[in-house]
C-alpha positions in Angstrom: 6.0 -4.6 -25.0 4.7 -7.0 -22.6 7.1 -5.4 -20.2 5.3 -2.4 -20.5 1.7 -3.7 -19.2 3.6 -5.5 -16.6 4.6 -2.0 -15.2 1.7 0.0 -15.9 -0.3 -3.0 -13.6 2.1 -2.8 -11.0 2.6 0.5 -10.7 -1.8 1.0 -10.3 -1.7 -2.7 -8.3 1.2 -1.3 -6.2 -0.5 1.8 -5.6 -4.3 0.7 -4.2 -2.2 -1.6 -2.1 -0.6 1.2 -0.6 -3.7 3.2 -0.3 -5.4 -0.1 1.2 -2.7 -0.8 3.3 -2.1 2.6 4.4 1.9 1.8 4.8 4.2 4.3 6.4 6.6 5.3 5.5 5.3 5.8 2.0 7.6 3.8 -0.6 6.9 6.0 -3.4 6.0 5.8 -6.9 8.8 3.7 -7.9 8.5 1.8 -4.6 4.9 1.4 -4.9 5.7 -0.3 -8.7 8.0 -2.7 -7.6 5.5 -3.8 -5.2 3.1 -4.3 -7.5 5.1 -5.8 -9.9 6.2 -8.2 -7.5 2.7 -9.2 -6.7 1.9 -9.9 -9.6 4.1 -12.7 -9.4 3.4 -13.9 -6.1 -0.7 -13.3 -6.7 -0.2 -15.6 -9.6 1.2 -18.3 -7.6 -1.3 -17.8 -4.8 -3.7 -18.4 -7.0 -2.8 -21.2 -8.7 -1.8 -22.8 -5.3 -5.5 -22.5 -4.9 -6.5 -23.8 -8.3 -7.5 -20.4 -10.1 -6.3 -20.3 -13.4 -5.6 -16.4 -13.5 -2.0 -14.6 -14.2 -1.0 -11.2 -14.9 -1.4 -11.6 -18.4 -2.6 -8.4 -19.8 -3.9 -5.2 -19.0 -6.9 -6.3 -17.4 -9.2 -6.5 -14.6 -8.3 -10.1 -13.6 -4.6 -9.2 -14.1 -5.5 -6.1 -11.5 -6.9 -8.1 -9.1 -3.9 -10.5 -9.3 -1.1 -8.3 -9.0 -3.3 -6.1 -6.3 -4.2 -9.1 -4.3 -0.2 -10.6 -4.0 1.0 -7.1 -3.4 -1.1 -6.4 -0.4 0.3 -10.1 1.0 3.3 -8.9 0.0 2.7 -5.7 2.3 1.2 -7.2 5.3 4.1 -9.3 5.6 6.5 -6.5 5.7 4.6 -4.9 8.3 4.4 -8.3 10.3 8.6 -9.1 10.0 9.0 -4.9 10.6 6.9 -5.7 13.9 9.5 -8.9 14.8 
């Protein structure tokens, strides 16, 4: 089930990123979810690179701002290498 809340986070992370980052072209629900997902993972070790104890680890407000955080790193570097 802990699959499921991994999703559900990425998919709102994923999504405010977008909004935030106002990327074009749009990627999408789905694209938007794998996004967040994946900054969930790289938010995680952002943060613990900087010595905060925080992980996606639930459905949560921390977990949010974890996933939210790496996915907007992850978009700003796409926009950077898209620029190359």
């Amino acid at each position: 089930m802990e699959w499921l809340i991994w999703i559900a986070v990425g998919a709102i992370a994923g999504l405010l990123a977008s909004v935030v980052m106002r990327t074009s072209p749009p990627y999408g629900l789905v694209g938007d979810m794998l996004i967040g997902i994946a900054g969930g993972l790289l938010g995680g070790f952002l943060f613990q690179l900087a010595g905060v104890n925080a992980a996606v680890t639930g459905f949560n407000l921390l977990s949010l701002v974890v996933a939210f955080v790496g996915a907007v790193v992850i978009l700003a570097l796409v926009r950077v290498l898209r620029r190359v």
